[in-house]
Backbone as numpy.savetxt, mean C-alpha at the origin, in Angstrom:
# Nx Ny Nz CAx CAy CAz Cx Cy Cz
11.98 8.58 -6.97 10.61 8.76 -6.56 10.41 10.20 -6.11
9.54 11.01 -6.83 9.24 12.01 -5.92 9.12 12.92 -4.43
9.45 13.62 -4.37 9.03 13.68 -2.77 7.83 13.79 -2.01
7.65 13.30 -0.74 5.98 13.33 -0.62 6.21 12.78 0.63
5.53 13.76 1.58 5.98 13.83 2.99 5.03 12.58 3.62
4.44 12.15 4.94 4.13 10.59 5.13 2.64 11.09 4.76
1.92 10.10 4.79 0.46 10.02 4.02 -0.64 9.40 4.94
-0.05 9.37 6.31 -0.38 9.30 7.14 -0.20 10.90 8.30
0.13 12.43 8.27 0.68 12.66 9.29 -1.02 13.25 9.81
-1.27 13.31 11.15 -2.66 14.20 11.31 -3.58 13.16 10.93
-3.23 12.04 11.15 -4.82 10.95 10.23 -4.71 9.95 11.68
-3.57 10.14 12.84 -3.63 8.64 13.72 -4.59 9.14 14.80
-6.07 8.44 15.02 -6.63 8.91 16.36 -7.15 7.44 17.11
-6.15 6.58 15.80 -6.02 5.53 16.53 -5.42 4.84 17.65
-5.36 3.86 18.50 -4.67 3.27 19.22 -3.93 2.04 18.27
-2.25 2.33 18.40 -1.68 1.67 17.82 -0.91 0.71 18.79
-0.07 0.22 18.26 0.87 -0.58 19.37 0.35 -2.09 18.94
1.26 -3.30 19.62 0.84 -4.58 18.43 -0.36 -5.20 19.38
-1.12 -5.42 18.72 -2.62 -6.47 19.20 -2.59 -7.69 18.82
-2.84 -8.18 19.87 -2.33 -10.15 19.65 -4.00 -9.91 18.60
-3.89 -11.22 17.75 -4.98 -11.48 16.46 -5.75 -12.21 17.37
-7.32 -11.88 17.01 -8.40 -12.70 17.19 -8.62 -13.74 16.85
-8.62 -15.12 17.77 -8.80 -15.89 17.33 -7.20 -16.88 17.29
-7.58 -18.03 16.41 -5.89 -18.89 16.68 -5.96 -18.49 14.83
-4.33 -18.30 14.82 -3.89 -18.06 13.91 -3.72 -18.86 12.69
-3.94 -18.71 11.29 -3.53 -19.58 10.11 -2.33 -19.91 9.99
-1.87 -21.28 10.32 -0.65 -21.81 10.46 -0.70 -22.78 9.59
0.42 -22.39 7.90 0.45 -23.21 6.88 1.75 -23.59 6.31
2.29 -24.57 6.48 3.56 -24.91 6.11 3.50 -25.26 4.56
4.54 -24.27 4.03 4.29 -24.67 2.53 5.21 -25.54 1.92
4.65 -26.56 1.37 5.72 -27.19 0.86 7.21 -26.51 0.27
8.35 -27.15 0.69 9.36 -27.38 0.04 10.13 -25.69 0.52
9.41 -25.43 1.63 10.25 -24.46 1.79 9.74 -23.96 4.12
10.93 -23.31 4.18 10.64 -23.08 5.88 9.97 -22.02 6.27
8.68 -21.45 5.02 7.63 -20.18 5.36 6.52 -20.89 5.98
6.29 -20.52 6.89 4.88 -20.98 7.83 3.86 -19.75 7.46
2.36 -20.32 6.97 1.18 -19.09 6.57 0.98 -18.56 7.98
0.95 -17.49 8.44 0.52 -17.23 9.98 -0.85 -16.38 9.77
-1.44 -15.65 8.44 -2.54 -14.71 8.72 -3.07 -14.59 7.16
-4.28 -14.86 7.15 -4.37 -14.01 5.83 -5.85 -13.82 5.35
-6.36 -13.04 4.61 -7.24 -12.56 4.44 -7.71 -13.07 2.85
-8.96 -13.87 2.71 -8.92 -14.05 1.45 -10.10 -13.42 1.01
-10.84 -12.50 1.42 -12.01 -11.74 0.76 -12.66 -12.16 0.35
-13.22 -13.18 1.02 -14.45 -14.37 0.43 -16.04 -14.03 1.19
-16.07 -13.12 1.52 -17.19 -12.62 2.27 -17.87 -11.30 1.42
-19.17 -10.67 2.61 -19.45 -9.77 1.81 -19.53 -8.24 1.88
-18.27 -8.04 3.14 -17.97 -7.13 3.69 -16.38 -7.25 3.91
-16.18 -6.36 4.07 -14.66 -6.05 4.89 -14.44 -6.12 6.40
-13.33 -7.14 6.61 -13.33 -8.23 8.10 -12.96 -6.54 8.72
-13.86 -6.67 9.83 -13.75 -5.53 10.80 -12.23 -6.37 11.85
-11.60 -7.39 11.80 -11.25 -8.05 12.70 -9.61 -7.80 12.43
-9.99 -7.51 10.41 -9.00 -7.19 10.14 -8.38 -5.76 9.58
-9.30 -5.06 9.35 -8.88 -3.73 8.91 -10.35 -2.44 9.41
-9.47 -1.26 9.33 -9.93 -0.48 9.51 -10.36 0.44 8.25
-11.45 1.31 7.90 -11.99 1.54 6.74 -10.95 3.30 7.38
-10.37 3.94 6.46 -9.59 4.78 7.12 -10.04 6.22 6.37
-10.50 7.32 6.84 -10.89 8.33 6.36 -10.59 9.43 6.36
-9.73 9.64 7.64 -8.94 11.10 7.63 -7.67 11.21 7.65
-7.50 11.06 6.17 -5.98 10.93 5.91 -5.92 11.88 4.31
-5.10 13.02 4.73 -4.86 14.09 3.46 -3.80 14.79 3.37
-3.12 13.81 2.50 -1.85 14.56 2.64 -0.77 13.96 0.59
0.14 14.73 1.05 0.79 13.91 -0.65 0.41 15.40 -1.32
-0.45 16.14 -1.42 -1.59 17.05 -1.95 -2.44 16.12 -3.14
-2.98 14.83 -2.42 -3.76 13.62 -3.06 -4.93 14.45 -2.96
-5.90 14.31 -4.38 -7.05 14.79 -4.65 -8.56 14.25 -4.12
-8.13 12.93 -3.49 -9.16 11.89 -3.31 -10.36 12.38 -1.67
-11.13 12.18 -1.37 -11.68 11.95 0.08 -11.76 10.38 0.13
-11.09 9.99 0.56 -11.70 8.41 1.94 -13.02 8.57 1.89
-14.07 7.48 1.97 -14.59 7.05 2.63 -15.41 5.83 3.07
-16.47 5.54 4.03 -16.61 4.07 4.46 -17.49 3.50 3.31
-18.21 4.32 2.20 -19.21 4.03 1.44 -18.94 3.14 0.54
-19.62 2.12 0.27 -19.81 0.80 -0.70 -19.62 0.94 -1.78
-19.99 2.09 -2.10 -19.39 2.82 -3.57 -17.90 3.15 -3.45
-17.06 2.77 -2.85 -15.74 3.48 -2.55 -14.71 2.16 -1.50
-15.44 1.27 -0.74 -14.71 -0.07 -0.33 -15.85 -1.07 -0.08
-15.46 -1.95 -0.43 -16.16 -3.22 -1.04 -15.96 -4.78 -1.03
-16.86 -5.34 -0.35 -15.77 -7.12 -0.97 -17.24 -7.93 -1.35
-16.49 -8.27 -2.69 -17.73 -9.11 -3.29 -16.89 -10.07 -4.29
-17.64 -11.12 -4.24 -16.87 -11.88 -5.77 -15.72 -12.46 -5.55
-15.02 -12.53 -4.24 -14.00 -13.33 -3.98 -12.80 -12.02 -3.62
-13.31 -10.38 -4.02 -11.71 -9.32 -3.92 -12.72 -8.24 -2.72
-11.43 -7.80 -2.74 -11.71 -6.51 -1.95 -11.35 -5.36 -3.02
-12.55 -4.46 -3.16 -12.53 -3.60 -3.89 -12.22 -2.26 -3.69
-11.23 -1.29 -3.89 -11.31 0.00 -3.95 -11.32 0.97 -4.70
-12.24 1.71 -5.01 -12.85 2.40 -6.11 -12.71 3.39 -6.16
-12.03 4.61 -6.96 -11.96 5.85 -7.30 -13.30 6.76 -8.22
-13.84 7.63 -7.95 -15.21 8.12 -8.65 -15.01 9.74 -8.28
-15.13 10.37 -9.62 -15.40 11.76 -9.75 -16.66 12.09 -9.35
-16.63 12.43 -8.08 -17.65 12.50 -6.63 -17.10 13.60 -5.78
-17.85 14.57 -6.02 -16.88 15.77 -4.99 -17.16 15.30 -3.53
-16.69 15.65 -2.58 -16.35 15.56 -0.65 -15.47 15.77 -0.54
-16.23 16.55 0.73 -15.18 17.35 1.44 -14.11 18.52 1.15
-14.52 19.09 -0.37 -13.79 19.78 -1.05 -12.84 19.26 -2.13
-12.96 17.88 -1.99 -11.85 16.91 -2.97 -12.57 16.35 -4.20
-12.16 16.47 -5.46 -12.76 16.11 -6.58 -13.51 14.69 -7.06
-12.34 13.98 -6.04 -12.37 12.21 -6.17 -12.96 11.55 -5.17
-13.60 10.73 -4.51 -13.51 10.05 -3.60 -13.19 8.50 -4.15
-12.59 8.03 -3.14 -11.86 6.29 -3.06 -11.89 5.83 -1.89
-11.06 4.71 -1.67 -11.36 4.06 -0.25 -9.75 3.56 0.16
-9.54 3.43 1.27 -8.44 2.77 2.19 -9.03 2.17 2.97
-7.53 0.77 2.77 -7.81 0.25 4.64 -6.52 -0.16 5.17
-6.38 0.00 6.29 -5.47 -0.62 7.37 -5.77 -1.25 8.07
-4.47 -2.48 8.61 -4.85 -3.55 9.32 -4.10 -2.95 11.04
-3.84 -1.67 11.20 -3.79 -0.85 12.63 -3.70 -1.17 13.75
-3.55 -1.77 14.65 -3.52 -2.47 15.65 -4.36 -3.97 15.75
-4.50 -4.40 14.59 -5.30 -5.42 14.41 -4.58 -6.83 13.98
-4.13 -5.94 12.77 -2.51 -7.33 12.12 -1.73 -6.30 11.87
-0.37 -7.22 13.00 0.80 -6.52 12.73 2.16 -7.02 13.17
3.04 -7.14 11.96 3.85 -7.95 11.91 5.35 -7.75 11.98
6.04 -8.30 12.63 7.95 -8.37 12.54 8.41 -9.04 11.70
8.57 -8.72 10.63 9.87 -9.19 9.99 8.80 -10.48 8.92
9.23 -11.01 8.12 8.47 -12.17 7.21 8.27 -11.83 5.79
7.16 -12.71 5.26 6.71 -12.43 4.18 5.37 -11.95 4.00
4.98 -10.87 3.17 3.80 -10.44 3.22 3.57 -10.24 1.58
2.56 -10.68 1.04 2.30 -10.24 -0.02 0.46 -10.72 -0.83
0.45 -10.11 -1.50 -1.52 -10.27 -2.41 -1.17 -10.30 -3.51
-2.00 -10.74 -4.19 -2.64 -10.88 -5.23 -3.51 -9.39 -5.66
-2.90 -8.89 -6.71 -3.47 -7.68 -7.14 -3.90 -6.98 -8.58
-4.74 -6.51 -9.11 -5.35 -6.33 -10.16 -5.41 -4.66 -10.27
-4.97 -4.59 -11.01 -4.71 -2.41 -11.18 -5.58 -1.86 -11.84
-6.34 -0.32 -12.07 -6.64 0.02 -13.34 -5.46 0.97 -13.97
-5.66 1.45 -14.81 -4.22 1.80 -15.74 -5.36 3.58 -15.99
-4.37 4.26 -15.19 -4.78 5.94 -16.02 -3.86 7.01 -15.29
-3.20 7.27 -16.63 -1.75 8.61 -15.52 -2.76 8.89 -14.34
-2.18 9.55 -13.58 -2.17 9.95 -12.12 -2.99 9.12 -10.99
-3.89 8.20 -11.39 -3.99 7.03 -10.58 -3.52 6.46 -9.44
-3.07 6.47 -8.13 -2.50 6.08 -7.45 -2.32 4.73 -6.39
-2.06 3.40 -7.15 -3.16 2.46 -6.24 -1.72 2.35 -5.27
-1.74 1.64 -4.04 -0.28 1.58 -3.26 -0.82 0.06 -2.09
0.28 -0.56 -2.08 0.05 -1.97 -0.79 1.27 -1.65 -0.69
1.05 -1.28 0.95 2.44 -0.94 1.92 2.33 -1.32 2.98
3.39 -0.85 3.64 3.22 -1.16 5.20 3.61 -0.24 6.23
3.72 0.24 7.20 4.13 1.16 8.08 4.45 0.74 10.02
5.34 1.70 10.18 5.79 0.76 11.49 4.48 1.53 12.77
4.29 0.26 13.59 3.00 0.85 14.62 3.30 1.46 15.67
4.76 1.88 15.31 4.88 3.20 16.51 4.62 4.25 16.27
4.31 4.40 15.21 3.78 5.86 14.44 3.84 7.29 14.91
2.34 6.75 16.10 1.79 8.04 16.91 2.83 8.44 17.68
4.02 7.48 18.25 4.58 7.95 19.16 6.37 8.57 18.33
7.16 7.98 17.50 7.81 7.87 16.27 7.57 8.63 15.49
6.82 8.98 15.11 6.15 9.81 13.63 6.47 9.02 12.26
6.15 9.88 11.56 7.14 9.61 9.84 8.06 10.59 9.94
8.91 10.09 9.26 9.76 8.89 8.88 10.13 7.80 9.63
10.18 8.25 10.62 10.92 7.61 11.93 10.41 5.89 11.98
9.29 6.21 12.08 8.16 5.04 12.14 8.56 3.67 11.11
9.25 4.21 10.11 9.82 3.71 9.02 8.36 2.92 8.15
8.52 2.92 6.56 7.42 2.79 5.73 7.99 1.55 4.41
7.47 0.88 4.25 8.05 -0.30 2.84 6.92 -0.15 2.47
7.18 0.14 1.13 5.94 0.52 0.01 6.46 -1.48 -0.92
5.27 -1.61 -0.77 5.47 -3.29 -1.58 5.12 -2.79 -2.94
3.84 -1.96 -3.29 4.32 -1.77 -4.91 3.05 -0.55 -4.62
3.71 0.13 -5.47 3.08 1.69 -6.02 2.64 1.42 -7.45
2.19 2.16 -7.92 1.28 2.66 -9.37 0.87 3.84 -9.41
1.30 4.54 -10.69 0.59 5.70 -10.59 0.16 5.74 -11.94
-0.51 4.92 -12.49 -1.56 5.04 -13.36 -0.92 4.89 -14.65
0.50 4.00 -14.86 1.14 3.51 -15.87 0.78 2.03 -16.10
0.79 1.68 -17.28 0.86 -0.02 -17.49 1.63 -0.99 -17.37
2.93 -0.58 -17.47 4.05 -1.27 -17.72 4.93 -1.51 -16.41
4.90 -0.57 -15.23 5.86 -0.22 -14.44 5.19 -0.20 -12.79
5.49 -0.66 -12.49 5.23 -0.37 -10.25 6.07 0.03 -9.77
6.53 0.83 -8.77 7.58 1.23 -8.05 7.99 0.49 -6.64
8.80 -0.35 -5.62 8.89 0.18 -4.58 9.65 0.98 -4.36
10.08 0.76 -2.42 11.09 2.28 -1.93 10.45 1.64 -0.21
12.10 2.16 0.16 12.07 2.38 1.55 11.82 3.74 2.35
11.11 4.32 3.30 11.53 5.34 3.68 11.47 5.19 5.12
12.44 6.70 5.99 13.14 5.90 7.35 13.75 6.71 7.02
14.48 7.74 8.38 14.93 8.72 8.80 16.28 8.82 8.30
16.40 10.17 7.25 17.14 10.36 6.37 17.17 9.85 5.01
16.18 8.81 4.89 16.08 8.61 3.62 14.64 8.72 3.29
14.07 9.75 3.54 12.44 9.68 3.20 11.68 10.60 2.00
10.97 10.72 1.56 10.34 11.07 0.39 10.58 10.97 -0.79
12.11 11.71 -1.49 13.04 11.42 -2.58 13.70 10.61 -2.27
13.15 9.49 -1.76 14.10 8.62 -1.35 15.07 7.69 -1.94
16.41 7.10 -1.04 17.00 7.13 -2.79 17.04 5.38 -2.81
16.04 4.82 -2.18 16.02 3.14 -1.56 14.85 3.08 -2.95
14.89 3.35 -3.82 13.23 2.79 -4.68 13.99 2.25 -6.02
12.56 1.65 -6.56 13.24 1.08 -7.79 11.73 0.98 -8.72
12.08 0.46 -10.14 11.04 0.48 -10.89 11.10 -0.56 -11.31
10.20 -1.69 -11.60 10.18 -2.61 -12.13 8.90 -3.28 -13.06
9.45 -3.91 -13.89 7.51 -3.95 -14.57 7.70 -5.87 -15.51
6.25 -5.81 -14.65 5.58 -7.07 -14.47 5.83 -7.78 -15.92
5.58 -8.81 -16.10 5.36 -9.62 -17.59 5.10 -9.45 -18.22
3.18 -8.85 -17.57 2.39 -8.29 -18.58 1.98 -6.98 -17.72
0.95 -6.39 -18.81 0.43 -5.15 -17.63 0.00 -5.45 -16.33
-0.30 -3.97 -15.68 -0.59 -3.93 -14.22 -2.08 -4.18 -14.24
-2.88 -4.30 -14.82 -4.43 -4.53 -15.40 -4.38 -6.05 -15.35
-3.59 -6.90 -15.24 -3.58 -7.94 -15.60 -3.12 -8.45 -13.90
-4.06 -9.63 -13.45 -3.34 -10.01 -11.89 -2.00 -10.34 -11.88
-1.54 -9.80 -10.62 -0.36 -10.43 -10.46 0.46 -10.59 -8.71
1.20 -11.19 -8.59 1.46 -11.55 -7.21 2.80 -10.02 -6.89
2.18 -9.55 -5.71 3.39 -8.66 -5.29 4.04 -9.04 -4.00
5.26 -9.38 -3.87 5.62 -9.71 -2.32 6.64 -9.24 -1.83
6.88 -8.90 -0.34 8.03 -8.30 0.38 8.52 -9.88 1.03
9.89 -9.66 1.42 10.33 -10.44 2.65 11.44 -9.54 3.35
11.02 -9.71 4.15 12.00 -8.53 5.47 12.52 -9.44 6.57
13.43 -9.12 7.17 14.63 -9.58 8.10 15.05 -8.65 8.91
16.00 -9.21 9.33 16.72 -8.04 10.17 18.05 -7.32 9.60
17.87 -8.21 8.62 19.80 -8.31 7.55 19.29 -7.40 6.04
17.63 -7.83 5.44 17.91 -7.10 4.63 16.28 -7.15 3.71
16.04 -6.51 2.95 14.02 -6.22 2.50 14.72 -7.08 0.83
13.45 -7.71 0.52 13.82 -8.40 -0.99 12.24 -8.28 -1.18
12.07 -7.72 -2.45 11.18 -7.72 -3.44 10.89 -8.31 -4.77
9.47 -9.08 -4.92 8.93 -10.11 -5.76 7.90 -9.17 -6.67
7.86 -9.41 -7.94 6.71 -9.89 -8.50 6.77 -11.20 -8.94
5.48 -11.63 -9.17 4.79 -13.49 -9.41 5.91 -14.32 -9.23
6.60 -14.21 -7.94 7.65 -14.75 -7.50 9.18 -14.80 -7.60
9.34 -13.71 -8.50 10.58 -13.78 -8.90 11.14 -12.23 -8.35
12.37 -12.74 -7.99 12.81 -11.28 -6.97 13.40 -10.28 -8.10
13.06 -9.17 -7.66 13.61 -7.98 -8.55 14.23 -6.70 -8.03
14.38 -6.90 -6.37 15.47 -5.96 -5.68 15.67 -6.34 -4.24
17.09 -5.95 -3.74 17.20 -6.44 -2.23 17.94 -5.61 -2.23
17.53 -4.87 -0.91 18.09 -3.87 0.15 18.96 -4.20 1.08
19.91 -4.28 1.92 20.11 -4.55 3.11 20.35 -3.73 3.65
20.68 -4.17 4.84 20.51 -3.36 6.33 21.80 -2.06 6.38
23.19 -2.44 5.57 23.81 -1.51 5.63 24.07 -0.76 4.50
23.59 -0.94 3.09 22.88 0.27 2.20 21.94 1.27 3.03
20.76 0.91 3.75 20.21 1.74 4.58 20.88 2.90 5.00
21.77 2.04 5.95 22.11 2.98 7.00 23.50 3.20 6.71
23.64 3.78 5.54 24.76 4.54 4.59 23.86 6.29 4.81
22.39 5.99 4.50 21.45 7.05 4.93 20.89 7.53 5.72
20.45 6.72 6.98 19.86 6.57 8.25 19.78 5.52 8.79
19.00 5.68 10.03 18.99 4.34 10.83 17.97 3.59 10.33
18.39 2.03 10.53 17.37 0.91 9.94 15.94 1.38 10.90
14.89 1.26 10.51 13.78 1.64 11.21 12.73 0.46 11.14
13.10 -1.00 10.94 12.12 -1.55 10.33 12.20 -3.49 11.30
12.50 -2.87 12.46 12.78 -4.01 13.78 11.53 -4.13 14.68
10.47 -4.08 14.01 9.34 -3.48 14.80 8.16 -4.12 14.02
7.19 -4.64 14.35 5.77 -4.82 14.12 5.62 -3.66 12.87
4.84 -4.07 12.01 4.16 -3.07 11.09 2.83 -3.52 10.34
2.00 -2.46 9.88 0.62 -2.89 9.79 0.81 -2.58 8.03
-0.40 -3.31 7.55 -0.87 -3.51 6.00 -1.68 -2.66 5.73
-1.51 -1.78 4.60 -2.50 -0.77 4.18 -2.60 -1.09 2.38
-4.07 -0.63 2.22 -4.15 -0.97 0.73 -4.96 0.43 0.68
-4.42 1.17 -0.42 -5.36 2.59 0.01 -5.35 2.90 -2.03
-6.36 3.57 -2.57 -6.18 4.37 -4.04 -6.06 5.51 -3.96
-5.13 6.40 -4.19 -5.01 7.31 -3.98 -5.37 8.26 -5.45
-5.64 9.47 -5.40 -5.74 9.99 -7.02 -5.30 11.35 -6.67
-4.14 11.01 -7.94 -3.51 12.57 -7.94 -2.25 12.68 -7.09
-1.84 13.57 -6.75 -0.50 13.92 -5.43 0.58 14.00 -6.17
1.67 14.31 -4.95 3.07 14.55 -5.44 3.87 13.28 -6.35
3.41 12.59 -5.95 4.15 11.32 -6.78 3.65 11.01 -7.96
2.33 11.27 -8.50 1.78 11.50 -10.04 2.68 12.85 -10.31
2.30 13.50 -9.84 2.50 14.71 -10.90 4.19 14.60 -10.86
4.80 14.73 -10.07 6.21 14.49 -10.34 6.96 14.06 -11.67
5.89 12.51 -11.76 6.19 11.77 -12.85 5.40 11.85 -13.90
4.65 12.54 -13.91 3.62 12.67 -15.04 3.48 14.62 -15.54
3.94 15.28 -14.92 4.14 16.82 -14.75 2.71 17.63 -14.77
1.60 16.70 -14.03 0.05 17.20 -14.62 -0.09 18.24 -13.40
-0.51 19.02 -13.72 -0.88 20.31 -12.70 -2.46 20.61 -12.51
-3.26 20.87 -13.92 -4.38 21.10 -13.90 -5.18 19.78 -14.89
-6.38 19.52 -14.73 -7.09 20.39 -13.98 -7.28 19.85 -12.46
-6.11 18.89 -12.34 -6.30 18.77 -10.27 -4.65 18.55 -10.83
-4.20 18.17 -9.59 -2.64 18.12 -9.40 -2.24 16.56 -9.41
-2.06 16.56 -10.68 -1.26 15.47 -10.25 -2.13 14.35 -11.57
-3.31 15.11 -12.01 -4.44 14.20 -12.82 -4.93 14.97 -14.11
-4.18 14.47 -15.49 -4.27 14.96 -16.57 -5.75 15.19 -16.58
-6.19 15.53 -17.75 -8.06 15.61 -18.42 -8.37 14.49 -18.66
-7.48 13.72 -19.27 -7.80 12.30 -19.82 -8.32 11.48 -18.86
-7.55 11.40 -17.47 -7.66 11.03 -16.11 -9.23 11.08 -15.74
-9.34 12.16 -15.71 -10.71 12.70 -15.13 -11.82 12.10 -16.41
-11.75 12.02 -17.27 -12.50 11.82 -18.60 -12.89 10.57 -18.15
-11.69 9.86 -17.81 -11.89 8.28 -17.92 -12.41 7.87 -16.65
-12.55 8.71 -15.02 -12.96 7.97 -14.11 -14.25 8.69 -14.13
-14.57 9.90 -14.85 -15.82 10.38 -14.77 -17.01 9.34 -16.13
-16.44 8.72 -16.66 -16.95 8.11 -17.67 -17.29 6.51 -17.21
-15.85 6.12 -16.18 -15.98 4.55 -15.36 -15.51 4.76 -14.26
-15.88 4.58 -13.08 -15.21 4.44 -11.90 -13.93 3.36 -11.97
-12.93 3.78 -11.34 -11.94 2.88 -11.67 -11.88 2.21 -10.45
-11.28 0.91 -10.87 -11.25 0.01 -9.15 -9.72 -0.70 -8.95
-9.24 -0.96 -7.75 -8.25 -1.36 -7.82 -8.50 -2.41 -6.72
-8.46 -4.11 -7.42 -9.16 -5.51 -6.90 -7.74 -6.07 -5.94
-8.07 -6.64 -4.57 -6.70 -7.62 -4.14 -7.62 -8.71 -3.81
-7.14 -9.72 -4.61 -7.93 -11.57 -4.16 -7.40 -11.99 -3.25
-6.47 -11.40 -2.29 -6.20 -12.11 -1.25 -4.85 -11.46 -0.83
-4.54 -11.50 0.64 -3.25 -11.33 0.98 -2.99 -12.01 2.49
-1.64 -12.61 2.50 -1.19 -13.69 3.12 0.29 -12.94 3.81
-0.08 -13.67 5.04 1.73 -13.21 6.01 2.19 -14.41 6.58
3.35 -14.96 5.73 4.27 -15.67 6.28 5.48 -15.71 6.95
5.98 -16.35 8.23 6.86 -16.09 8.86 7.75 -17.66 8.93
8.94 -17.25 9.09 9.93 -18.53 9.22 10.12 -19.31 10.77
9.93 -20.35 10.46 9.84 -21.45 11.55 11.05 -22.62 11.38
């Protein structure tokens, strides 16, 4: 994976630290196995749950081409998804605008299963990402804070990335892997983490396709990932991790012509029908 320093640094003017959830929690025992549902968001409304995420806007870093922001044209929930939309829209000096959100002191979790339901658009330098990050952040920083990327895209069909990062192993980090779905990334599909204290295992549409443990880690650094961490779904366009893998420089960094052709021609969107956190009981 490229290198690409945190994508958060200069963006926290939040209050972090873990916040008990509003309200009594979704508690769903699933058959035939010992995951209890504890939280989840199914985007059946016609806004984005303020209860659960934060619409996030000052965050620039990666050298990502995009501006954040709160506008309807850019984050969205209609139709059963939560929408985030990329559009050749100049702000703020940035070519693109799109949308993020984080669940920040709002939902935030130790250890379990976390994973959505997700729908991609497909165009080199594209960046859609569902991750997670630890909520000591402000006080920790990045790396430190430690980060599990559940699945990356950068605007290929065939392929998603994860990767761990966490002090000494961060940016080129050497915890990632590539893996690609059934069918394309255009096509829904289930992405899921499960984390422990022993070791991170990664799903698509249920079937595992990498496990980390705790002392591969810390062959590199210290495990960083014993801690509450919050859900982010953000599109990013452009940055170090496109262009890395795609070698596009102009005419933005990181986002061929074709790129630009195609979101200046359609706004591109990147849909999640839902995402769910289960913990063992």
């Amino acid at each position: 994976m490229s290198s690409r320093p945190s994508r958060t640094l200069g963006a926290w003017a939040l209050v972090l630290g873990l916040t008990a959830c509003a309200g009594a929690p979704v508690v769903e025992k699933r058959a035939g196995d010992d995951w209890v549902q504890v939280w989840s968001d199914e985007f059946d409304g016609d806004s984005v749950n303020a209860s659960n995420w934060t619409l996030q806007t000052d965050v620039h870093v990666n050298d990502e081409q995009q501006q954040y922001t709160t506008s309807p044209d850019n984050v969205s929930v209609s139709g059963g998804t939560l929408k985030l939309t990329a559009r050749l829209q100049s702000a703020n000096g940035y070519p693109f605008t799109s949308g993020r959100v984080e669940s920040a002191g709002k939902r935030e979790f130790q250890h379990g299963r976390v994973e959505a339901r997700i729908k991609l658009p497909v165009g080199i330098g594209l960046w859609p990402a569902f991750w997670m990050l630890g909520n000591d952040i402000r006080t920790a920083g990045w790396p430190g804070c430690g980060e599990l990327d559940i699945m990356e895209n950068v605007g290929y069909g065939e392929w998603i990335s994860v990767a761990l990062h966490g002090p000494g192993y961060s940016g080129n980090t050497p915890i990632n892997g590539r893996f690609n779905p059934r069918t394309p990334v255009s096509d829904w599909h289930d992405y899921r983490v499960e984390s422990s204290p022993a070791e991170v295992r990664w799903y698509i549409d249920g079937a595992l396709v990498k496990t980390t443990t705790r002392a591969e880690v810390e062959r590199h650094g210290a495990w960083a990932f014993d801690k509450p961490l919050f859900i982010i779904f953000n599109f990013a366009v452009g940055g170090s991790y496109p262009s890395g893998v795609n070698g596009a420089k102009e005419p933005y960094f990181g986002v061929p012509q074709a790129t630009v052709d195609l979101v200046r021609d359609a706004p591109q969107t990147m849909e999640v029908d839902w995402v769910r956190v289960s913990q063992r009981r």
